[in-house]
C-alpha positions, 0 to 999 in steps of 0.5 A: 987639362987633357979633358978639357977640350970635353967641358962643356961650355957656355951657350954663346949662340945669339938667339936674336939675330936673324938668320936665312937659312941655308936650305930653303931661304926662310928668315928666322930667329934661334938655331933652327929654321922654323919652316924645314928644321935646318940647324944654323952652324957656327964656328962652336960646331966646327971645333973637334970637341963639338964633333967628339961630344956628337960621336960619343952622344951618337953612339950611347943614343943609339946603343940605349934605343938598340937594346931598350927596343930589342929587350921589349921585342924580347919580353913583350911581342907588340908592345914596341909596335903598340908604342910607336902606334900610341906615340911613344916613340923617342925611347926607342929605335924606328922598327925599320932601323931595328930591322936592319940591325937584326939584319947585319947581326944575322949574316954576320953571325950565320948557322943557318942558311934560313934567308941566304938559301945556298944553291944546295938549299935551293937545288934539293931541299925547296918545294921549288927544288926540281924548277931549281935543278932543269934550270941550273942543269941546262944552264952549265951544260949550255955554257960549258960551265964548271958546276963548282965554280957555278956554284962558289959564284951563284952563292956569292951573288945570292948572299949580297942579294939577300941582305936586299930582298929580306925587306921584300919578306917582310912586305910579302908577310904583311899580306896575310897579317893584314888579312888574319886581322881585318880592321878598320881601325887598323892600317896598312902601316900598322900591319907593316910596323909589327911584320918588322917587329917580328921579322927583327925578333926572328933574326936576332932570336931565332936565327942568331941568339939561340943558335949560336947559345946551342953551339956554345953548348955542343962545344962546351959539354962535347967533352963530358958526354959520348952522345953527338949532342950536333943534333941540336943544330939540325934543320929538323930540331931547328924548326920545332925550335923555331915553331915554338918561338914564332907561336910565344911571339905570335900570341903575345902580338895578338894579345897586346897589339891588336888586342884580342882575347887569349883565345883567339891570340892563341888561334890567330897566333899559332896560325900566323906561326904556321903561315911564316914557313910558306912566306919563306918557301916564297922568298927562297924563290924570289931569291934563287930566281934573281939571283939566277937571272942576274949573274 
């Protein structure tokens, strides 16, 4: 008698009455307007165990199309693009939707500071670096500010905007991407769909999977071995390790979306590899600058 109120119950709704709908005033028979799609609520859809029985569809909907969608990105680059180009769309999440998952799962489980660049980041360790360091220096001397408080502030900001801007990386990407593979039969939106394919697989990949597997391994052999195996989450090693995962992501997107041969993946792969560490050199940029002139 408890779980009652989660039966599922007969289709009471009457099918033949005409309805005006709500939204954009069209008569129509059924649930749904067949001009815009709005629903026709009645009194079943007000009740609690109609919203109980949505809540649960909602969430074991989307965490069926969650890890469908990442476990393709995962095991085949392209494929998830190539589907949705094809028309295969409802199994798995919208690409965007995907993207800010990956988003959300990146500042919440952070290693590296790849796409929230510190002011540390950005005053020494950036090829914009020394624009980086006149400006901030004559900005505190000119203010009388304190450096350390600048700074706790500057990072602030620079996390909140970054969530933000990440989608400008994913646009800025998009233009040698388009480039590299020049087609007629292929579209801007193309081009777009599989720059958020592979900026969702570097996020959850590359920025948080992987990282936070090496930390769990440092912490956990730490105590068997005298080495100081913290040299795993280096910058440097981090990189090769990052090389090697934009290359298999590359080269297999190259195969099976824009179908390629496997010499020419291999080519246009490792290139479009090489090509995402300037397209990040030109984010950190675009970041520091907004967040300095809008603190």
């Amino acid at each position: 008698m408890a779980f009652s109120i989660f039966i599922k119950k007969g289709d009471t709704f009457d099918y033949k009455s005409q309805h005006i709908c709500k939204n954009c005033n069209s008569s129509f028979q059924g649930k749904f307007c067949f001009r815009c799609g709005e629903k026709v609520v009645d009194v079943a859809d007000r009740s609690f165990a109609k919203m109980a029985e949505s809540l649960l569809n909602a969430f074991t909907f989307l965490e069926g199309k969650f890890w469908r969608s990442f476990k393709l990105i995962i095991t085949q680059p392209g494929q998830l693009s190539h589907n949705i180009r094809s028309g295969i769309q409802v199994p798995y999440m919208k690409l965007v939707g995907l993207f800010f998952v990956a988003n959300f799962f990146y500042f919440l489980f952070p290693v590296f500071d790849t796409f929230n660049s510190s002011l540390y980041s950005q005053y020494y360790q950036q090829v914009h670096s020394p624009i980086v360091q006149s400006l901030v220096s004559e900005h505190i001397k000119a203010n009388h500010l304190d450096a350390k408080e600048f700074t706790n502030q500057y990072n602030a900001h620079s996390g909140n905007l970054a969530k933000l801007l990440l989608v400008v990386l994913v646009f800025i990407f998009t233009l040698p991407l388009s480039i590299v593979n020049y087609s007629k039969k292929n579209f801007y939106f193309d081009h777009l769909q599989v720059s958020f394919e592979f900026h969702a697989f570097q996020m959850l990949l590359s920025s948080v999977i992987v990282p936070n597997l090496l930390k769990w391994i440092i912490r956990s052999v730490k105590n068997w071995f005298a080495a100081d195996w913290s040299v795993l989450l280096s910058d440097h090693v981090y990189s090769y390790f990052s090389m090697v995962l934009f290359a298999y992501f590359w080269i297999r997107a190259q195969r099976v979306f824009y179908e390629h041969s496997w010499w020419v993946s291999i080519l246009k792969g490792l290139f479009l590899g090489y090509i995402v560490f300037n397209t990040w050199d030109v984010y950190r940029m675009l970041l520091f600058f907004f967040t300095f002139y809008t603190m």
